[in-house]
Residue frames as a rotation matrix with the C-alpha (Angstrom) as fourth column:
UNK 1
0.908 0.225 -0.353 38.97
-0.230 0.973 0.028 117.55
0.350 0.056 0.935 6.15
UNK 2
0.088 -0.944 -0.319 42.76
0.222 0.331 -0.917 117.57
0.971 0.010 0.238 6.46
UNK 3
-0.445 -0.245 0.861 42.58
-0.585 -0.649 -0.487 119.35
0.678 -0.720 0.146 9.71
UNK 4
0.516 0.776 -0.364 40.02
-0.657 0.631 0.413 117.01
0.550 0.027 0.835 10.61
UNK 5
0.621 -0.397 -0.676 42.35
0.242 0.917 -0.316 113.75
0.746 0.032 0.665 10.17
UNK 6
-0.334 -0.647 0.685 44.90
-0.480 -0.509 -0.714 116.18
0.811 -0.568 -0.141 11.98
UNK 7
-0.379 -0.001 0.925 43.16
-0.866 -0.353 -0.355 115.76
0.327 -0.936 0.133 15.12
UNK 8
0.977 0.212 0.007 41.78
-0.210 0.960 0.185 111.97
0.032 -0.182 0.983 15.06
UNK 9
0.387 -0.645 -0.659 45.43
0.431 0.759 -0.489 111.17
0.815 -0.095 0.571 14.54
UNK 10
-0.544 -0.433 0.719 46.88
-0.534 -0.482 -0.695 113.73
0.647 -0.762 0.030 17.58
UNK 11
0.247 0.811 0.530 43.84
-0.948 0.088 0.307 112.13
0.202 -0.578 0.791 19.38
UNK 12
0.788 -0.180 -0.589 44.77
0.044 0.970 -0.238 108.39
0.614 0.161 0.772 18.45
UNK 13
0.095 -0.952 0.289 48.41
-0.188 -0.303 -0.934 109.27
0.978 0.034 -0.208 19.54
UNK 14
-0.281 0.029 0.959 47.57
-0.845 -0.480 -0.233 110.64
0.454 -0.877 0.159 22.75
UNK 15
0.595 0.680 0.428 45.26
-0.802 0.536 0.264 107.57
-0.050 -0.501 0.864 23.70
UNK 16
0.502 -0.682 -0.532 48.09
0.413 0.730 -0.545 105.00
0.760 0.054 0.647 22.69
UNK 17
-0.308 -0.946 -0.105 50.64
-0.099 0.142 -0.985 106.56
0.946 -0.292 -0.138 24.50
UNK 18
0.148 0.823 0.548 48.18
-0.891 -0.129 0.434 106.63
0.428 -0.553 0.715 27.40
UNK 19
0.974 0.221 0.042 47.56
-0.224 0.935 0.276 103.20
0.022 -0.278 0.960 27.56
UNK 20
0.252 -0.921 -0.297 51.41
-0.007 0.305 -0.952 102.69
0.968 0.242 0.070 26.94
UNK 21
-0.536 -0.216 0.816 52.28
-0.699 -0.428 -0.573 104.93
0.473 -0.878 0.078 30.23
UNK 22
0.225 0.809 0.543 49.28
-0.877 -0.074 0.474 102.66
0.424 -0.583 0.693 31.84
UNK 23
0.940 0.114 -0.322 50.72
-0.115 0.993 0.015 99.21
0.321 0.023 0.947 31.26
UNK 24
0.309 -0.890 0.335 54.02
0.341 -0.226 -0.913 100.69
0.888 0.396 0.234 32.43
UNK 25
-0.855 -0.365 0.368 53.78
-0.174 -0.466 -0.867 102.94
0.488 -0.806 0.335 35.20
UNK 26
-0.225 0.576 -0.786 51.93
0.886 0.457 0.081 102.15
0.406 -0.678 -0.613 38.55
UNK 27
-0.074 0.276 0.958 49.90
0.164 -0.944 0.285 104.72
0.984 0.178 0.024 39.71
UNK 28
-0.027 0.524 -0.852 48.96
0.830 0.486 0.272 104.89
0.557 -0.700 -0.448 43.51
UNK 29
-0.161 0.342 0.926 47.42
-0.228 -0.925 0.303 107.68
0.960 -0.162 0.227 45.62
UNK 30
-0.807 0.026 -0.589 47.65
0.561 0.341 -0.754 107.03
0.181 -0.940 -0.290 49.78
UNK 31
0.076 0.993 0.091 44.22
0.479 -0.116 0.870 106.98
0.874 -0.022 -0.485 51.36
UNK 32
-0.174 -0.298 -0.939 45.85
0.983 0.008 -0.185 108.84
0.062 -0.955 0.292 54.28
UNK 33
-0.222 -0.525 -0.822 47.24
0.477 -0.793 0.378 111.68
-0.850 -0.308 0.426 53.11
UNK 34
0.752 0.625 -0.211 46.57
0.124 -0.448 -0.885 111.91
-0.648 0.639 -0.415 49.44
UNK 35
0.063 -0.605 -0.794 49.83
-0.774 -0.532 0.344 112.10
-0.630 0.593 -0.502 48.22
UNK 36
0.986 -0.020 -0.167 50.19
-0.098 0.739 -0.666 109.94
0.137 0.673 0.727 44.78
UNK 37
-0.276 -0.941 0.199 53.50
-0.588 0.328 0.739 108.22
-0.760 0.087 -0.644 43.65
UNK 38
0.688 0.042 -0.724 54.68
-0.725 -0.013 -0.689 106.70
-0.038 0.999 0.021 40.35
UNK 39
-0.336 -0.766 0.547 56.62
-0.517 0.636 0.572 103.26
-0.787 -0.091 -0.610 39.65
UNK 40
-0.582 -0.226 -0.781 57.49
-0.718 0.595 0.363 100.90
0.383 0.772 -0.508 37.14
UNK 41
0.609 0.712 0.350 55.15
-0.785 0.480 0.391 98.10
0.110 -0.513 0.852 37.22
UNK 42
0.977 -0.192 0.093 57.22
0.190 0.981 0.026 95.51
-0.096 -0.007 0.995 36.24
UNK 43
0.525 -0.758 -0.387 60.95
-0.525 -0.646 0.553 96.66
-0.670 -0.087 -0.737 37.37
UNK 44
0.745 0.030 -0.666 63.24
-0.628 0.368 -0.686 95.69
0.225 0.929 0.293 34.71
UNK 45
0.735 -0.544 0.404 65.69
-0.196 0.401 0.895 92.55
-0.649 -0.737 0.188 35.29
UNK 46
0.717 -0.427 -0.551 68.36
-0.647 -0.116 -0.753 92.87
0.258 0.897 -0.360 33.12
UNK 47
-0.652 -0.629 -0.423 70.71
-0.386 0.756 -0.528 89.06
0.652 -0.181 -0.736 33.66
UNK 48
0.337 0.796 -0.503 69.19
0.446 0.335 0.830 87.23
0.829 -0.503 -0.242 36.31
UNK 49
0.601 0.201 0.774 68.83
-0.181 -0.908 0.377 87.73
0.779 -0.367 -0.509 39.89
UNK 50
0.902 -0.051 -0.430 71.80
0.369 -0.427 0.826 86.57
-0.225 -0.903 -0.366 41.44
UNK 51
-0.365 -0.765 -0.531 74.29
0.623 -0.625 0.470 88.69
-0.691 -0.159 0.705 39.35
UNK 52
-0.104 0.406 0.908 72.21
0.981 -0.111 0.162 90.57
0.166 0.907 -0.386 37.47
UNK 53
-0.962 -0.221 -0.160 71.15
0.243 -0.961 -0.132 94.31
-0.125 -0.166 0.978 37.59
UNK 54
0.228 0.941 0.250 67.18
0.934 -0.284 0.218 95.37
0.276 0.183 -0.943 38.54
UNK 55
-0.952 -0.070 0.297 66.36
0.194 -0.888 0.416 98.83
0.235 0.454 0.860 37.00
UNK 56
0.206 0.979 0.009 63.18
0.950 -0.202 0.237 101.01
0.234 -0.040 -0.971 38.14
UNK 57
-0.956 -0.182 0.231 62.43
0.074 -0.909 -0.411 104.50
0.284 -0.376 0.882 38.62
UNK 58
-0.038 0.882 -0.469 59.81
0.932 0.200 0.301 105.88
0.360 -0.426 -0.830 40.78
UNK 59
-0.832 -0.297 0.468 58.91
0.235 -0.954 -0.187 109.25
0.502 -0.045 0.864 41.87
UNK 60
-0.285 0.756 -0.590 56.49
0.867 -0.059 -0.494 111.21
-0.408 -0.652 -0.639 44.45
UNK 61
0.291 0.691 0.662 54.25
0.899 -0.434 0.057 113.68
0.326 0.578 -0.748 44.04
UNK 62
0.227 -0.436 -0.871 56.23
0.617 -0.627 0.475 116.21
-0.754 -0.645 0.127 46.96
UNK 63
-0.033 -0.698 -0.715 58.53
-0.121 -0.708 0.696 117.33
-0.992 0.110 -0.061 44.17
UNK 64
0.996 -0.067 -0.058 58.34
-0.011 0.556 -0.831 115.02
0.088 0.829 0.553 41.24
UNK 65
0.232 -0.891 0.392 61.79
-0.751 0.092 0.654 114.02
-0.619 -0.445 -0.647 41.87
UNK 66
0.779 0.157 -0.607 62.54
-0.507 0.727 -0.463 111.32
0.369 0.668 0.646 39.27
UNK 67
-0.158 -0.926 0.342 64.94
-0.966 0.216 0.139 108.60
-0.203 -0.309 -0.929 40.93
UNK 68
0.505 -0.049 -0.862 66.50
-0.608 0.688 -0.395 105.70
0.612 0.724 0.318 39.22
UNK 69
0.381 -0.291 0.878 67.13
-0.833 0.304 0.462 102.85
-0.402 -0.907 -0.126 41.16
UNK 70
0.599 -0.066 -0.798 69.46
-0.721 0.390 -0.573 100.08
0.349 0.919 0.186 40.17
UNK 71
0.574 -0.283 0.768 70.09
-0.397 0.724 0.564 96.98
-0.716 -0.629 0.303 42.23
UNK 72
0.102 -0.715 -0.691 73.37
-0.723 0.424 -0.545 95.47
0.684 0.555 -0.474 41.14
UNK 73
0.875 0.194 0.443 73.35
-0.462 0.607 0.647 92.05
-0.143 -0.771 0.621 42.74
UNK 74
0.692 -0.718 0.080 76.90
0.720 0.676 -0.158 90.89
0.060 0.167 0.984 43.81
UNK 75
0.189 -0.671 0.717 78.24
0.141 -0.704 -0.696 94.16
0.972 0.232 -0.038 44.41
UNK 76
-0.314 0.050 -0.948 77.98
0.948 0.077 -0.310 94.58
0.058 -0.996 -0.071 48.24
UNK 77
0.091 0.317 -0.944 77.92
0.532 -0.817 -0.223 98.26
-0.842 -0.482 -0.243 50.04
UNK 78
-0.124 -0.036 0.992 77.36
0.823 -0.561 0.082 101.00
0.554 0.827 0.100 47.37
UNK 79
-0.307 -0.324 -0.895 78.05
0.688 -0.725 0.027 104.63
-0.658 -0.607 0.445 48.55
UNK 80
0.798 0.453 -0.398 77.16
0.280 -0.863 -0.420 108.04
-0.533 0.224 -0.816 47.60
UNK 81
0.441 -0.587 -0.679 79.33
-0.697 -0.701 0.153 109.31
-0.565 0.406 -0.718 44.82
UNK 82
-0.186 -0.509 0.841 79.80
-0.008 0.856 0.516 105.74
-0.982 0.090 -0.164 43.66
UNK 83
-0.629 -0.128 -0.767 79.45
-0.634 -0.486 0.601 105.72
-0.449 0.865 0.225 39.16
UNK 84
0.379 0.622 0.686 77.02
0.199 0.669 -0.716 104.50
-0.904 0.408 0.130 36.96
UNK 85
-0.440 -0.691 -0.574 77.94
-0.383 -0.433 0.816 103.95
-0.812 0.579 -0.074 33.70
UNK 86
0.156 0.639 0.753 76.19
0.249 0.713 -0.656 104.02
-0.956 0.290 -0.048 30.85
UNK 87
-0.881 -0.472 0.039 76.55
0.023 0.040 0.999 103.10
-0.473 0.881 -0.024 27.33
UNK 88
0.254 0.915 -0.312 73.70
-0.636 -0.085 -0.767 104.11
-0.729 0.394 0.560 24.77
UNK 89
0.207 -0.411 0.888 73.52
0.685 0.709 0.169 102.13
-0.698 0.573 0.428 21.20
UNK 90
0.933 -0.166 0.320 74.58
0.247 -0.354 -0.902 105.16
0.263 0.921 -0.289 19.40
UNK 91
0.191 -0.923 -0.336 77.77
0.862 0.321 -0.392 104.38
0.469 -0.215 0.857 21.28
UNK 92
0.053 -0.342 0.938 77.69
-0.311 -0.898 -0.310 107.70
0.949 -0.275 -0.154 23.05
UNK 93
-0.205 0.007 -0.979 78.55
0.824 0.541 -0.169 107.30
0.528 -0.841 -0.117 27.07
UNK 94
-0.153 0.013 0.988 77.59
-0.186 -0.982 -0.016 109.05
0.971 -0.186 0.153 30.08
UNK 95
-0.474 -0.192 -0.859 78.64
0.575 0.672 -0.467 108.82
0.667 -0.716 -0.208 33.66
UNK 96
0.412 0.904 0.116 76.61
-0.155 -0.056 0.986 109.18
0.898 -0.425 0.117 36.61
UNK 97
-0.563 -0.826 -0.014 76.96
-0.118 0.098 -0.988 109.40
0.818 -0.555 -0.152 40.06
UNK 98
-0.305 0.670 -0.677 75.03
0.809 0.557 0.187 107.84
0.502 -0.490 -0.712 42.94
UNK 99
-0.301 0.402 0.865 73.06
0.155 -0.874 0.460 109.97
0.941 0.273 0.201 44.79
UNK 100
0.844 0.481 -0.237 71.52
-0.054 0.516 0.855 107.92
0.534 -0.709 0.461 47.62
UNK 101
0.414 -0.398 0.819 73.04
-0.896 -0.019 0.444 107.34
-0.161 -0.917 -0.364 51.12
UNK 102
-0.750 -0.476 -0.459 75.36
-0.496 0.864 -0.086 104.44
0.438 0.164 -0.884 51.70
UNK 103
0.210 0.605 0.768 73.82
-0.820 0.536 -0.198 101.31
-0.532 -0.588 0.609 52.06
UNK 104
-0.793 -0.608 0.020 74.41
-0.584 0.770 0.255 97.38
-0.171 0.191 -0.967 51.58
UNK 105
0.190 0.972 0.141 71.46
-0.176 0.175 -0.969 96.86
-0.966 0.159 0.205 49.87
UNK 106
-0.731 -0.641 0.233 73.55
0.359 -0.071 0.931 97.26
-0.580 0.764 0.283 46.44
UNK 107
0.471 0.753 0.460 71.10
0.880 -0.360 -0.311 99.44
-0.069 0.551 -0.831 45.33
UNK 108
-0.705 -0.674 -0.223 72.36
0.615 -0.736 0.282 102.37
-0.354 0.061 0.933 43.60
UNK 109
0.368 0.741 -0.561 70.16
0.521 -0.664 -0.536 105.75
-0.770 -0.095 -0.631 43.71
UNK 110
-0.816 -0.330 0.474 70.60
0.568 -0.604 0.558 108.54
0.103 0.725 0.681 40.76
UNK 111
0.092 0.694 -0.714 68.10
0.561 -0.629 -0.538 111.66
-0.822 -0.351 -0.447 41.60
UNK 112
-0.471 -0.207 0.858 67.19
0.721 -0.650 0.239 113.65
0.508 0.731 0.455 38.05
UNK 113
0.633 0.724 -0.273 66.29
0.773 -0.573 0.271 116.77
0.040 -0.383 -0.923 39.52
UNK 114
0.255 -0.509 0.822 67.77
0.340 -0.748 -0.569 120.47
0.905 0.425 -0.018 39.03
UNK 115
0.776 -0.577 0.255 68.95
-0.521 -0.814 -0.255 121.29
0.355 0.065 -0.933 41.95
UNK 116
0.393 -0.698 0.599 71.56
0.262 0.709 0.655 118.17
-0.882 -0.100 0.461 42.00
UNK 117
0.237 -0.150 -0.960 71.86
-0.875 -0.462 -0.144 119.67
-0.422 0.874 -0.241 38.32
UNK 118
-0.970 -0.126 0.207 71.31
-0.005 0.863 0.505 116.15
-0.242 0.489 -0.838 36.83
UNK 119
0.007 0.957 0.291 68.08
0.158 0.286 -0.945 117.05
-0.987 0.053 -0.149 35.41
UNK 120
0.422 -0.001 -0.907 69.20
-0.725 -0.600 -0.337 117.34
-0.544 0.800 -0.254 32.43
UNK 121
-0.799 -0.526 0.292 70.28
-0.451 0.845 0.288 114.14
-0.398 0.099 -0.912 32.18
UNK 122
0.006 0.950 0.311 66.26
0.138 0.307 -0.942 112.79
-0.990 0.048 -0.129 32.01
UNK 123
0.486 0.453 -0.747 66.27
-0.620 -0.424 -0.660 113.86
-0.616 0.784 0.075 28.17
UNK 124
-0.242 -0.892 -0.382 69.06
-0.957 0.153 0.247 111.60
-0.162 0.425 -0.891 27.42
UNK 125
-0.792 -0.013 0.610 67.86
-0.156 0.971 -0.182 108.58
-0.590 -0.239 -0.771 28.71
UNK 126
-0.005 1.000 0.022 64.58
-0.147 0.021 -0.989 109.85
-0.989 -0.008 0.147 26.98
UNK 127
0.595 0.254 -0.762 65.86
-0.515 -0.608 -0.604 110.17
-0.617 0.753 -0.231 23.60
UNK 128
-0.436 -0.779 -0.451 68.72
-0.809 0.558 -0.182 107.51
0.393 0.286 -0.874 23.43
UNK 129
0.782 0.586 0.214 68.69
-0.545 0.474 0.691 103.99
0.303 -0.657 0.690 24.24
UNK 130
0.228 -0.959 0.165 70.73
-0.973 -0.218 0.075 102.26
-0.036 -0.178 -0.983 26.22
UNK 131
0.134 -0.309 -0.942 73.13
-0.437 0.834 -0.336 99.00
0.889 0.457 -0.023 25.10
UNK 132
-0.028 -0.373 -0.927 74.60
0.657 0.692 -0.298 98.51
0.753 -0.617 0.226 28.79
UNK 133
0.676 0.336 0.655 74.68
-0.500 -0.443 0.744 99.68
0.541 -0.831 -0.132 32.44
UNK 134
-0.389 -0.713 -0.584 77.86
0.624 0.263 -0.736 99.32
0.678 -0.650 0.342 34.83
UNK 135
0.435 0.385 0.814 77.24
-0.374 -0.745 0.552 100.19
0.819 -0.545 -0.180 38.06
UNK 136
-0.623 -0.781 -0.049 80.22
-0.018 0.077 -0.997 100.47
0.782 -0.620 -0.062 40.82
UNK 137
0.864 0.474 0.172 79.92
-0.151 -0.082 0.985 100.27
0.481 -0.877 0.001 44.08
UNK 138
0.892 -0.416 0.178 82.74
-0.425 -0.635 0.644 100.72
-0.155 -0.650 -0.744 46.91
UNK 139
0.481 -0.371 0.795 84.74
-0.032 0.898 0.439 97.41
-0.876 -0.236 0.420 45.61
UNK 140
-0.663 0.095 0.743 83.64
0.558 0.723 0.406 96.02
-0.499 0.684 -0.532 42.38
UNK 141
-0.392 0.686 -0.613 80.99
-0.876 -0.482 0.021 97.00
-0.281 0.546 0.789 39.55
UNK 142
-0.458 0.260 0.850 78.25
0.470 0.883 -0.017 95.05
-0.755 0.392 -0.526 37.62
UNK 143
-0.405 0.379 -0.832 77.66
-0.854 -0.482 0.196 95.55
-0.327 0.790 0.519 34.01
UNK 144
0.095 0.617 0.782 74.87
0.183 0.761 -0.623 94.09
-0.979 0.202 -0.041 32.08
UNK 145
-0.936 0.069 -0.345 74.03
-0.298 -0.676 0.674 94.54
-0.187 0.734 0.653 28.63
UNK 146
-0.431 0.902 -0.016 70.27
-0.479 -0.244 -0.844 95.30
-0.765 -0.355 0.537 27.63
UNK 147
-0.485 0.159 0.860 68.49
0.614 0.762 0.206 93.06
-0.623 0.628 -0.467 25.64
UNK 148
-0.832 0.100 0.545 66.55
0.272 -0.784 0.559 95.42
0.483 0.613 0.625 22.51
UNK 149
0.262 0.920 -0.292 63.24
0.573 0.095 0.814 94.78
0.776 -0.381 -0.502 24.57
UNK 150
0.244 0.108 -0.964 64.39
0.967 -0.107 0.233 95.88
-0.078 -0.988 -0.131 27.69
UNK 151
-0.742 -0.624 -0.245 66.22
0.538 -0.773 0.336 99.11
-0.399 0.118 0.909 25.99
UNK 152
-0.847 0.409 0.340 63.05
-0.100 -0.750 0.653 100.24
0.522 0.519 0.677 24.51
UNK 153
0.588 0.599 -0.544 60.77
0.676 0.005 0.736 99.26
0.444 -0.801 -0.402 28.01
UNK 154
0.276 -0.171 -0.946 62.81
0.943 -0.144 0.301 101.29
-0.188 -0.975 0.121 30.01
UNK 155
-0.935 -0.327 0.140 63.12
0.354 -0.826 0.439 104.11
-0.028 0.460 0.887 27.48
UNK 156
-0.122 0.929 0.348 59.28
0.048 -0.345 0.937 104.31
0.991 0.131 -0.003 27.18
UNK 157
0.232 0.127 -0.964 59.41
0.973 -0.040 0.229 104.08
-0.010 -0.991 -0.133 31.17
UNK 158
-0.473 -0.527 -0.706 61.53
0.611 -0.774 0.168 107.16
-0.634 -0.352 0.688 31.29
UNK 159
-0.773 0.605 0.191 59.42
-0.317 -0.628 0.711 109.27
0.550 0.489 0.677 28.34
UNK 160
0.068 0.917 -0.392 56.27
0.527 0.301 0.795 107.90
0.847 -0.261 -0.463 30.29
UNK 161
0.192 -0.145 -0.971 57.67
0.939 -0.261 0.225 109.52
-0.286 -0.954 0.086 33.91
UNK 162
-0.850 -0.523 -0.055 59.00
0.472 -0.805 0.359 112.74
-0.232 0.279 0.932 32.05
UNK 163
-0.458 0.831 0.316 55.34
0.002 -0.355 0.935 113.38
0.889 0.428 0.161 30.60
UNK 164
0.445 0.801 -0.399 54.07
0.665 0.002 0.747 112.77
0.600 -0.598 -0.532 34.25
UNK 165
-0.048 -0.515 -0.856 56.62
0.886 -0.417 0.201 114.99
-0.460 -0.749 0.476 36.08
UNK 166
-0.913 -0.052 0.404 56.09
0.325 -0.693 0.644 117.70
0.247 0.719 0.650 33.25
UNK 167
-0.513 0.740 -0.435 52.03
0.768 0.622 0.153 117.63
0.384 -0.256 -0.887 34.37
């Protein structure tokens, strides 16, 4: 009997987080080629949108590449090697560096993937949440802080993209 319950609740589990991962991440599979890709449905806007900071991560199926993308409106040109900073709420920090080509889009790239050795980062983000996000760019920076909602949508985003890149 116990062994039983065991597995209705592992079962239950599974199907929640399912549906979590579903109402979260966009699937989509190109009728060309076949290859799939993975995004946030609803990127997160953390302030508003013109000095705020939209957060999303998306990934292809090529590599599973996990890359965080974080539009800091009001920063101007952001550059490779440019810092994210980020503050969790258990007050630990950890800095980042862009990844992505320059561009005046103020979007700042961050590739987790091993051989940038910054996959190991992906567990943090999975296991902590985070209070605030600064993110430089060639000038200036824009920090937000995360409301509790958004810190635990964009933490189940990142445990929801880890379980698909793990696959």
């Amino acid at each position: 009997m116990k062994k039983f319950l065991f597995v209705i609740a592992v079962l239950t589990a599974q199907v929640s987080f399912s549906q979590d991962c579903d109402s979260l991440i966009l699937h989509e599979v190109d009728k060309m080629d076949d290859s799939q890709s993975w995004s946030m449905r609803d990127p997160i806007l953390i302030g508003d949108e013109k000095t705020g900071i939209r957060s999303n991560l998306i990934m292809g199926d090529a590599n599973k590449t996990l890359i965080w993308i974080n539009t800091a409106y009001g920063v101007g040109c952001v550059d490779k090697g440019n810092k994210i900073d980020v503050l969790f709420t258990d007050g630990t920090k950890l800095q980042l560096y862009t990844s992505g080509a320059f561009n005046c889009m103020e979007k700042s790239v961050f590739y987790f993937h091993k051989v940038f050795g910054t996959a190991k980062h992906l567990d943090t983000f999975c296991e902590k949440y985070i209070a605030t996000i600064r993110v430089w760019s060639m000038k200036t920076y824009n920090q937000q802080d995360l409301s509790e909602a958004d810190s635990k949508e964009l933490n189940a985003a990142f445990n929801c993209m880890r379980t698909i890149k793990n696959q």
